[in-house]
GUPA-941072 format. One line per field, with one value per residue (C-alpha): x, y, z; residue in three letters; residue number from 1. Coordinates in nm, 3 decimals, padded with zeros to 5 digits, m for minus. Layout:
GUPA-941072
c1 X|...
c2 Y|...
c3 Z|...
rest Ala|...
nr NUM|...
This chain:
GUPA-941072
c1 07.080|06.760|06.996|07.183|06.828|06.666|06.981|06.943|06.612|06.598|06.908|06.735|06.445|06.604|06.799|06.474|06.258|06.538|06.555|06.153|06.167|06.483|06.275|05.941|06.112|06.335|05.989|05.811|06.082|06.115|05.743|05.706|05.412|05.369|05.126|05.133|04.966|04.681|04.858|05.122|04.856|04.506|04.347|04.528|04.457|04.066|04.096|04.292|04.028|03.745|03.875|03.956|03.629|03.478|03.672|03.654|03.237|03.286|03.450|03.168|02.969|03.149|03.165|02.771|02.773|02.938|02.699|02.424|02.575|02.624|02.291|02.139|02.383|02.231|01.885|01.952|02.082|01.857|01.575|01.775|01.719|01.375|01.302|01.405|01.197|00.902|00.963|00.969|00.626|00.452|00.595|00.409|00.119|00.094|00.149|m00.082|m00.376|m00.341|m00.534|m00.223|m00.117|m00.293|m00.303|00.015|00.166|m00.022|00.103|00.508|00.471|00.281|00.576|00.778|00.594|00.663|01.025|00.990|00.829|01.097|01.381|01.156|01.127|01.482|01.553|01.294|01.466|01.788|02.050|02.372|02.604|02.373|02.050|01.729|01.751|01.359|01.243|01.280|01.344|01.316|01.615|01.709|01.382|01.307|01.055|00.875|00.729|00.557|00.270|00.282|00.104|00.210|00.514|00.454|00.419|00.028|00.040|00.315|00.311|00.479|00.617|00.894|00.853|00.592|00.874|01.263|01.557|01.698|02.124|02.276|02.498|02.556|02.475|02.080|02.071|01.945|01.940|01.818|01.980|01.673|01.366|01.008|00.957|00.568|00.601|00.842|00.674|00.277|00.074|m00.085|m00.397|m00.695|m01.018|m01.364|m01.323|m01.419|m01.630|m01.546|m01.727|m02.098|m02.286|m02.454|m02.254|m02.163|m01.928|m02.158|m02.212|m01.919|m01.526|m01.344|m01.007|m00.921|m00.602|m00.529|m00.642|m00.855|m01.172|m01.477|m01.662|m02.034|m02.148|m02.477|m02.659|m02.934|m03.269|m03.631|m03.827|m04.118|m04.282|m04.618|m04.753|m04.506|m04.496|m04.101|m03.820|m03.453|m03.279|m03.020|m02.700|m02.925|m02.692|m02.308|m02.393|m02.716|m02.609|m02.920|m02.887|m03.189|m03.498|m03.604|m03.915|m03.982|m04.305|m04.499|m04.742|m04.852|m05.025|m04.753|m04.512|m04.268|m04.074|m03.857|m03.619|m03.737|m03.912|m03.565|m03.612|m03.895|m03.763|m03.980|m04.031|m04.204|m04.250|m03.992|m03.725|m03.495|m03.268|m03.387|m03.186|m03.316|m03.128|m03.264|m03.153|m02.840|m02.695|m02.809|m02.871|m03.134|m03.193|m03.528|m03.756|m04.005|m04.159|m04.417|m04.725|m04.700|m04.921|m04.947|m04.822|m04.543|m04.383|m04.118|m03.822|m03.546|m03.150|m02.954|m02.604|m02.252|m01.978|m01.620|m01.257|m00.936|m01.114|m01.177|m01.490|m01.786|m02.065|m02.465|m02.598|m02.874|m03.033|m03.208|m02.843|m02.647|m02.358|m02.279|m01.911|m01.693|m01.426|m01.053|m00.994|m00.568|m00.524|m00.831|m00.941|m01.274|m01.497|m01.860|m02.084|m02.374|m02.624|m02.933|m02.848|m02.716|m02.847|m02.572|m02.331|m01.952|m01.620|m01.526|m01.231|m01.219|m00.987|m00.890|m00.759|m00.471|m00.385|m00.183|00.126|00.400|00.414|00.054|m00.068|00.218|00.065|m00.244|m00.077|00.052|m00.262|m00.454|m00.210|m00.260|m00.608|m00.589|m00.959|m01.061|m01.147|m01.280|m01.071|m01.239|m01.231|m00.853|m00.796|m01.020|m00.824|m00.481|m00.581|m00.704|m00.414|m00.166|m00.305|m00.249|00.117|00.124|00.020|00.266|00.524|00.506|00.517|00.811|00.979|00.903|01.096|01.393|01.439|01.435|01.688|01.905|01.869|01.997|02.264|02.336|02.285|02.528|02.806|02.813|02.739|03.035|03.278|03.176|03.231|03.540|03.648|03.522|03.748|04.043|03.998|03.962|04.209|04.478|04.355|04.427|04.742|04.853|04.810|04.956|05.256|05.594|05.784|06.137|06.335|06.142|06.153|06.588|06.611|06.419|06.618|06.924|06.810|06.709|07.005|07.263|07.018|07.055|07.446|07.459|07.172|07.412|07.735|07.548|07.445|07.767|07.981|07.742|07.706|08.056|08.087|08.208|08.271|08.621|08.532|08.386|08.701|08.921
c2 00.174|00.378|00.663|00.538|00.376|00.736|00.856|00.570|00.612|00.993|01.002|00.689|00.919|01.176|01.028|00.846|01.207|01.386|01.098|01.089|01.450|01.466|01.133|01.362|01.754|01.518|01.378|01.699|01.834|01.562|01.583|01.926|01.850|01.974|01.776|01.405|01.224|01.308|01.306|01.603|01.876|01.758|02.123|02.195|01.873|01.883|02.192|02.066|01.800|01.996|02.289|01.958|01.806|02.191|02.197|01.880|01.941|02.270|02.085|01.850|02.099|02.284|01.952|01.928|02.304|02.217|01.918|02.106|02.400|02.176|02.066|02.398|02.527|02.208|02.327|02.713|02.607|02.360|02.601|02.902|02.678|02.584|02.990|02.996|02.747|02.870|03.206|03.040|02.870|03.173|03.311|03.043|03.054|03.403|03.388|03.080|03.207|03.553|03.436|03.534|03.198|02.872|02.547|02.470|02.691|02.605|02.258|02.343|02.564|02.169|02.045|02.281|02.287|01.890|01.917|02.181|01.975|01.671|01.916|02.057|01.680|01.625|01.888|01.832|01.441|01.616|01.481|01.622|01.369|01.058|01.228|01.394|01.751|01.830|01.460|01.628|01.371|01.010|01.174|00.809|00.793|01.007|01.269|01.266|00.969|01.033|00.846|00.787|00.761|00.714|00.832|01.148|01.249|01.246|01.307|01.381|01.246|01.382|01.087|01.271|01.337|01.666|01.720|01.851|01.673|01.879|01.867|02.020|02.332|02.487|02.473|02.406|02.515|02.315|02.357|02.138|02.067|01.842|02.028|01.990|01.916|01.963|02.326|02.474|02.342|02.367|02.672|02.601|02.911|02.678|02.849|02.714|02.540|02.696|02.489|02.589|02.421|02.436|02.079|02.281|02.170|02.323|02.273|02.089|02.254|02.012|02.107|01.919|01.793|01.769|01.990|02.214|02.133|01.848|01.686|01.639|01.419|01.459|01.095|01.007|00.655|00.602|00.831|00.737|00.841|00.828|00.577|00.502|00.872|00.924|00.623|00.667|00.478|00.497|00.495|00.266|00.508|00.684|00.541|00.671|00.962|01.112|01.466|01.518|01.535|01.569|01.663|01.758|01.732|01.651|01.788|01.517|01.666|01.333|01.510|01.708|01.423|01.638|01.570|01.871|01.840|02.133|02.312|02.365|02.281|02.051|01.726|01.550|01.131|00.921|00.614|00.389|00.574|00.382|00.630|00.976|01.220|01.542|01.896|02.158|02.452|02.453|02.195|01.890|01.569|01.290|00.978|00.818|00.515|00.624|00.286|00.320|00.440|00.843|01.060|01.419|01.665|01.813|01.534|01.553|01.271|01.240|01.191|00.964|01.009|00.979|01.210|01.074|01.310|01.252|00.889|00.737|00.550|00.703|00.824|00.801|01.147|01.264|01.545|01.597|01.603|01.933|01.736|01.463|01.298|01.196|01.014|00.929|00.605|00.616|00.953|00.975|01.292|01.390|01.637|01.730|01.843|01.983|01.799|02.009|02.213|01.973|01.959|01.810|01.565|01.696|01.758|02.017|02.164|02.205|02.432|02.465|02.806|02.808|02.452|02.354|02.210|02.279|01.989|01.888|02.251|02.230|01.848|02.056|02.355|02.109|01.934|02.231|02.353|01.989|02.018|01.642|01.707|01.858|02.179|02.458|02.744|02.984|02.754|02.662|02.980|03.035|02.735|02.842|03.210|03.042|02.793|03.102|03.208|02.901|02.937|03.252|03.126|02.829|03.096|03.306|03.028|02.904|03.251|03.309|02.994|03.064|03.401|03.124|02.916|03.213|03.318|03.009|03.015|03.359|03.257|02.948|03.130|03.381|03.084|02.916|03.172|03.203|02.840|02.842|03.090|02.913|02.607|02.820|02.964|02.696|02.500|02.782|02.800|02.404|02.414|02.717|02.484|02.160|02.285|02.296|02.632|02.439|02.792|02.698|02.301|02.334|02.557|02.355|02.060|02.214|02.253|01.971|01.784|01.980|01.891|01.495|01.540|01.692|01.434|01.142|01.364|01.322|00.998|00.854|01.068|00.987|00.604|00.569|00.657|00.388|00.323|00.342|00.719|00.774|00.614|00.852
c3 05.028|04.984|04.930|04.635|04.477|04.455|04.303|04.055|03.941|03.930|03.703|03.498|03.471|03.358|03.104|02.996|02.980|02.782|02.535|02.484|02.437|02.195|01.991|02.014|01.904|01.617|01.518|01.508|01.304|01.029|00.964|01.046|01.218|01.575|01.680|01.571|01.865|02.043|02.324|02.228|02.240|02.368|02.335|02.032|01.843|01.959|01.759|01.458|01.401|01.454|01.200|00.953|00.948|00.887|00.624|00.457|00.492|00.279|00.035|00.010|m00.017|m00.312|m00.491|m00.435|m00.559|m00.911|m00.922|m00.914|m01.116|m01.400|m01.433|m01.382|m01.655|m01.909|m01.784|m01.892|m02.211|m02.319|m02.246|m02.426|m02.726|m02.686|m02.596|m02.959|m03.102|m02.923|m03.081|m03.408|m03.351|m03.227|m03.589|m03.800|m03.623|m03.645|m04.017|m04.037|m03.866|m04.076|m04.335|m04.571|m04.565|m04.661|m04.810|m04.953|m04.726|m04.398|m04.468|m04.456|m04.150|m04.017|m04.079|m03.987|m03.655|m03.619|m03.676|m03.369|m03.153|m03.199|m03.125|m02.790|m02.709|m02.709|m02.507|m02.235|m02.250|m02.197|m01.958|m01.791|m01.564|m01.629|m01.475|m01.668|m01.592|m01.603|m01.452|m01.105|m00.814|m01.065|m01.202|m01.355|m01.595|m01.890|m01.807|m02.146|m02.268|m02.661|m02.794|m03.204|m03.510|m03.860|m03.704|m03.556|m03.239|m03.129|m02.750|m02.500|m02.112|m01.861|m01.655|m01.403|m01.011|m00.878|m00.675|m00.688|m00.588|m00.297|m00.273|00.036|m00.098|00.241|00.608|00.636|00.222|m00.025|m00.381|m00.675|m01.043|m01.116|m01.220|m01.277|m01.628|m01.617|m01.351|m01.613|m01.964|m01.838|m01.724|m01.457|m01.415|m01.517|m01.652|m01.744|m02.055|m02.406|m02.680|m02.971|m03.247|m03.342|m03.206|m02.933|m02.629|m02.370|m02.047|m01.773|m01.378|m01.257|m01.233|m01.542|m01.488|m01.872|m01.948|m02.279|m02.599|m02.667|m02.958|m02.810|m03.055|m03.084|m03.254|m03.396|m03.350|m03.490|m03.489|m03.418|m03.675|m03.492|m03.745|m03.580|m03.639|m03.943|m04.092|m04.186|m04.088|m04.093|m04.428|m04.527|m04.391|m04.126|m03.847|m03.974|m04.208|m03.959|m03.820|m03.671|m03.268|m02.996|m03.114|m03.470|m03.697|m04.015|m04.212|m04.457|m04.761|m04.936|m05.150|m05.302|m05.213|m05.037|m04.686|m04.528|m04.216|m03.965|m04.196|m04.464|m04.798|m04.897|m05.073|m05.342|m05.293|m05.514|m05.241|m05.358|m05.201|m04.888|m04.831|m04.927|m04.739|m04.615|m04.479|m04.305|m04.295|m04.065|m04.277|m04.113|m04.244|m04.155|m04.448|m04.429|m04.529|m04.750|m04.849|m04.560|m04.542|m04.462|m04.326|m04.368|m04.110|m03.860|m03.600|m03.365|m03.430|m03.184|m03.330|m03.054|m02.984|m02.805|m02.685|m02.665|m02.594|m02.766|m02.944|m02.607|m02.485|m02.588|m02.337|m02.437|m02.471|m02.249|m02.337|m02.027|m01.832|m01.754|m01.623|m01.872|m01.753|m02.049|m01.922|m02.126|m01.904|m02.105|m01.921|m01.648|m01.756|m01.734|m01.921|m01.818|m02.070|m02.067|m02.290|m02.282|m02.608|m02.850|m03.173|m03.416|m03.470|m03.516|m03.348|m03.121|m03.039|m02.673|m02.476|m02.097|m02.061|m01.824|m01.821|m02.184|m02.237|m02.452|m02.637|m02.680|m02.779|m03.039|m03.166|m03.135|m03.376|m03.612|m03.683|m03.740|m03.995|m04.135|m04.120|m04.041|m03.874|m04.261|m04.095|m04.321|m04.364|m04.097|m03.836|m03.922|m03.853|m03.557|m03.408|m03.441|m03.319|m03.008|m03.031|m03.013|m02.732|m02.546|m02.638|m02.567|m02.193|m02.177|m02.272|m02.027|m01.720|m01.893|m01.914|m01.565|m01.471|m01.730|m01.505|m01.190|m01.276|m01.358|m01.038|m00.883|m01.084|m00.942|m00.604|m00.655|m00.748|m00.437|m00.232|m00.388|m00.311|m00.004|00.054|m00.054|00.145|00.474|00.347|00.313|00.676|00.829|00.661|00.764|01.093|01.105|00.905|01.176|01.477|01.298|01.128|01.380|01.387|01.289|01.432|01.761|01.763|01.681|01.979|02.224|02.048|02.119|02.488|02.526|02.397|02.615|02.879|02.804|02.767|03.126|03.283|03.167|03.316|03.641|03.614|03.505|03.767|04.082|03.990|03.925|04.357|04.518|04.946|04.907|04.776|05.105|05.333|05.184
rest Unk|Unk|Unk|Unk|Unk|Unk|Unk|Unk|Unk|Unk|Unk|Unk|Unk|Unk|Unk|Unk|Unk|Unk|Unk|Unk|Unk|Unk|Unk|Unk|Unk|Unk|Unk|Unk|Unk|Unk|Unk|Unk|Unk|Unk|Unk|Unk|Unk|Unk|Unk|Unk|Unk|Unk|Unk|Unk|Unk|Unk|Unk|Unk|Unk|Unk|Unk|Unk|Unk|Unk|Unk|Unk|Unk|Unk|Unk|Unk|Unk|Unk|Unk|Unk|Unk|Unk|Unk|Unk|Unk|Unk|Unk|Unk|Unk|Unk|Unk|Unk|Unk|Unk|Unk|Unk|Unk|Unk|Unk|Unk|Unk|Unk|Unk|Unk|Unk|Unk|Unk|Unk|Unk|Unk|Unk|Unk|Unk|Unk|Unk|Unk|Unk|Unk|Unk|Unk|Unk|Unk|Unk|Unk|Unk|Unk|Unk|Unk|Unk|Unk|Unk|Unk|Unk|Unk|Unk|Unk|Unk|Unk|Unk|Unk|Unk|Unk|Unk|Unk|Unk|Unk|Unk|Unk|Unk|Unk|Unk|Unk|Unk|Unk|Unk|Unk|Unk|Unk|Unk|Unk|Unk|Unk|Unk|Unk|Unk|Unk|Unk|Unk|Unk|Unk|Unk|Unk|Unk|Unk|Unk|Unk|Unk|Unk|Unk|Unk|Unk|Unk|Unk|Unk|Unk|Unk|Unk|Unk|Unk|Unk|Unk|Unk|Unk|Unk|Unk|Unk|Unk|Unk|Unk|Unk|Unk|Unk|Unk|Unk|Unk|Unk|Unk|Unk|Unk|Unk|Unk|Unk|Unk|Unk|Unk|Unk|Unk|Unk|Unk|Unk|Unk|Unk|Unk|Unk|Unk|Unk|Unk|Unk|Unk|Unk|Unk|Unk|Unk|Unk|Unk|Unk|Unk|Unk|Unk|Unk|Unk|Unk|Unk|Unk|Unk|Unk|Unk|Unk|Unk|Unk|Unk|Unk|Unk|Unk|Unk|Unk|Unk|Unk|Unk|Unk|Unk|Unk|Unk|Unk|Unk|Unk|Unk|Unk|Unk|Unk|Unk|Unk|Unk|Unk|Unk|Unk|Unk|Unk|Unk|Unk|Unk|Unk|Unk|Unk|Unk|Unk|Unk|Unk|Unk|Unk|Unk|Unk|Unk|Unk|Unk|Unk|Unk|Unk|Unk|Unk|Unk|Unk|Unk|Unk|Unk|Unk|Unk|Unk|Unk|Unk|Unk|Unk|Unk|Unk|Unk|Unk|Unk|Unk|Unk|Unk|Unk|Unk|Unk|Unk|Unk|Unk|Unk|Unk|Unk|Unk|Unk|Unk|Unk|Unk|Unk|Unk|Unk|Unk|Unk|Unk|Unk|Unk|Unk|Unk|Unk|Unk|Unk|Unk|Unk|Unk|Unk|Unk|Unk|Unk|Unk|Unk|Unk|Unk|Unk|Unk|Unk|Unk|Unk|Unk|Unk|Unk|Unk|Unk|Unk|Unk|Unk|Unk|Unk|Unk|Unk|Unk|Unk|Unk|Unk|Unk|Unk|Unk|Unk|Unk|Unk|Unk|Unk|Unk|Unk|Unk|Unk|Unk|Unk|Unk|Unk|Unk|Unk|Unk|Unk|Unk|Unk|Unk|Unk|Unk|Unk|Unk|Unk|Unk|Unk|Unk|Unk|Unk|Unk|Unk|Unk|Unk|Unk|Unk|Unk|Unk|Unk|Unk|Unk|Unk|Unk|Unk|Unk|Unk|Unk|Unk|Unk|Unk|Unk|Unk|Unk|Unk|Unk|Unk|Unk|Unk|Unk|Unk|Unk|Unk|Unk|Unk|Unk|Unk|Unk|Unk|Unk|Unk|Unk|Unk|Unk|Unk|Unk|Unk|Unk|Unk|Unk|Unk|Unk|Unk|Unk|Unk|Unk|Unk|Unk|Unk|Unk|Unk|Unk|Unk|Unk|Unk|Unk|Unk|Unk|Unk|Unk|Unk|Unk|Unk|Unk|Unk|Unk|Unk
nr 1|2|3|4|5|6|7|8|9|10|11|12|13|14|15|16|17|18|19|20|21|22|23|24|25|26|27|28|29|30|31|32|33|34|35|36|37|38|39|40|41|42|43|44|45|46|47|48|49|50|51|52|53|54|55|56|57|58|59|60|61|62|63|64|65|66|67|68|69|70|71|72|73|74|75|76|77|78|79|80|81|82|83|84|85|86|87|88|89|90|91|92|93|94|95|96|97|98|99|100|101|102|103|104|105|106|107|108|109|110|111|112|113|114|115|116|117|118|119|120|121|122|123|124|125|126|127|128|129|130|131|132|133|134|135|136|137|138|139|140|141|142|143|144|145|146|147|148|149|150|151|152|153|154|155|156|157|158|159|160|161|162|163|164|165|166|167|168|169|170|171|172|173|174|175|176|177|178|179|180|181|182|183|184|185|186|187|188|189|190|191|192|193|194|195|196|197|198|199|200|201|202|203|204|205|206|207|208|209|210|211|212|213|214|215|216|217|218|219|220|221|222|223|224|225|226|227|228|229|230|231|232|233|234|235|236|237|238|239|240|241|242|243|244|245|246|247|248|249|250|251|252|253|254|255|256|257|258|259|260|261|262|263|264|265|266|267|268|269|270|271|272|273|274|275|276|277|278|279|280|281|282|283|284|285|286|287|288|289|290|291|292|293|294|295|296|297|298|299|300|301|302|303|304|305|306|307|308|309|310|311|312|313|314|315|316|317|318|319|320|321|322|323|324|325|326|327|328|329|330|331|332|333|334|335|336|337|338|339|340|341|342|343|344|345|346|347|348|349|350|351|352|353|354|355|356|357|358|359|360|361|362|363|364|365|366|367|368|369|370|371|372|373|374|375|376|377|378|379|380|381|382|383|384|385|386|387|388|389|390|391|392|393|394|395|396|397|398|399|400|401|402|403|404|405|406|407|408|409|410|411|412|413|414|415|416|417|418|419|420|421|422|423|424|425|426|427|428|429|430|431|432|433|434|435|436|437|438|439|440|441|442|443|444|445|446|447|448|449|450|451|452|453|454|455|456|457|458|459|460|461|462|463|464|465|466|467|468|469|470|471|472
């Protein structure tokens, strides 16, 4: 009986393996697949799926590659544009600080300027696939954010990210599409800041943090006449209209009834007089009291005073101090000035080599060709000379980073192709190992089917043996 069992089950298992195999090689053949199961070709399908998920990283990466080459493309456009526009500006300026060209004139190139510095705006607040292209990492919020008055632009903040967005392009490569609005539009090489208008102050000892161009306003308060050994006092608009700064001296004749302000011009008085103004001769102003009793001679008077940047708090002026700290508390920037040397009561244009913006220094351009501070005509032009300069700075950071972002577009592309082609290799090499050689799989079919044919033969003739086979 044992006999005839392992004649059963080795024909049952033969029958059985040439049916699997015939199922399998008919499988392979209608998919054209040759391995479908894990289990067909352990090495080869370890392979397969390793060479797929190489591939299908690549073509995350190429998608992440035309991400990024989009907004790089928006970027080098948008600052093709405002290449032009700065070319423009640098035009009128030149022109406007030429001397050719004033009044009437100075006043369309201000406008002209303005309309320049809404289009530059725009462009800066530019966005490609929903994200700001020059907000670097807060890609989501505008980088730009624009302060007004009587509808124009009067300050521009750079809210965006210090830092890039990095996007994996490659293996262990990263590239960004997002920039840094305030690396590409600012120049960032800061010098000792220039005074430039006539009050007598100067920068103080410390390390200012102010940025571009800014007014430094040089107030007056009130002055002390010094009334005990002058007998004046302050005249009825000594306070707002007073130019007179630190100390000063007035010279008293009562005899010829005559007052002058540091030894300028002698003015006449009669006595009755509450607001007689006097002007040395620098051109400033004190207005005294002459109602008192006056004595004859040369005294010292003191004019009191306060410094404030861009209309912020004011700070008292010392005039002891070398190191005076104005302080913008809107934008925390801090000027130090030294007090020492000033003598009058003005504005002054104040300018950080090294550190302007494009948008501000072109607020800054515009209102000088406004004259909206009602500069005279030599310092207009002394402003927008220095002005130009400070574009001329800005300019060439932001040409410098033009020549950047070409380069990364350069470098995309190659990196790109070669991308691609690591897909396609390894996609082939997959596709090579998956796909079934049908010439191949029909001959082994054809094998193994004359192979089943003859394993049931068998298995039909020696089942079909009976003992009366044996008797005979």
């Amino acid at each position: 009986m044992a006999g005839w069992g392992s004649i059963y089950n080795n024909a049952m298992w033969g029958i059985s393996y040439h049916t699997n195999n015939l199922a399998r090689l008919q499988e392979q053949i209608s998919s054209g697949s040759k391995v479908i199961r894990y289990s067909d070709d352990p090495a080869n399908a370890y392979r397969i799926a390793t060479l797929a998920d190489t591939a299908k990283s690549m073509d995350e990466y190429a998608s992440n590659i035309g991400i990024v080459e989009a907004s790089l493309n928006g970027a080098d456009n948008a600052m093709s544009s405002m290449s032009d526009l700065i070319t423009r500006a640098d035009v009128l300026i030149t022109q406007a600080s030429s001397g050719t060209y004033q009044g009437e004139n100075r006043l369309a190139m201000g406008e002209e300027i303005d309309s320049i510095l809404e289009q530059m705006i725009g462009l800066a607040n530019h966005k490609v696939l929903s994200k700001y292209i020059f907000a670097g990492a807060d890609s989501q919020n505008a980088p730009y954010s624009v302060t007004r008055e009587n509808g124009k632009i009067a300050s521009v903040t750079y809210e965006g990210s210090q830092a890039e967005q990095p996007v994996p392009v490659a293996p262990g490569v990263n590239f960004s599409g997002q920039l840094v609005g305030d690396a590409i539009f600012r120049s960032n090489r800061r010098r000792e800041p220039e005074l430039l208008g006539n009050t007598g102050a100067a920068g103080g000892v410390g390390t200012s943090n102010v940025r571009g161009d800014i007014w430094l306003d040089v107030g007056h308060t009130t002055t002390d006449f010094n009334t005990a050994a002058t007998g004046l006092t302050a005249g009825t608009s000594s306070g707002p209209d007073d130019t007179i700064l630190g100390a000063h001296s007035v010279t008293i004749d009562t005899v010829a009834q005559t007052i002058s302000l540091d030894g300028g011009d002698a003015v006449s008085y009669l006595g009755t007089e509450t607001n007689l103004q006097l002007t040395n001769s620098s051109g400033d102003v004190a207005h005294v009291d002459v109602t008192g009793a006056l004595v004859t001679g040369t005294f010292n008077i003191t004019g009191n005073g306060e410094l404030s940047i861009n209309n912020g708090p004011a700070s008292a002026i010392d005039f002891t101090d070398d190191n005076i700290s104005v302080t913008n508390p809107d934008t925390g920037r801090f000027l130090y000035i030294d007090g020492q040397n000033i003598t009058r009561a003005g504005s002054e244009a104040v300018r950080v080599p090294g550190t302007g913006d494009l948008f501000n220094t072109l607020v800054h351009v515009r209102d000088m060709m406004l004259n909206t501070r009602g500069l005279s005509t030599e310092e207009q032009t002394n402003h927008l000379t220095r002005a130009g300069e400070s574009l001329g700075e800005i300019s060439n950071t932001f040409r410098q980073r033009i020549t950047i972002v070409g380069g990364r577009l350069g470098g995309l592309d190659q990196l790109s192709k070669t991308i691609e082609t690591l897909s396609y290799n390894n996609t082939s090499q997959a596709s090579s190992l998956q796909e079934a050689d049908i010439v191949e799989l029909a001959t082994e079919l054809a094998r193994s089917q004359t192979l089943y044919q003859a394993s049931l033969q068998v298995a039909g003739k020696a089942l079909s043996l009976s003992l009366m086979d044996y008797i005979k």
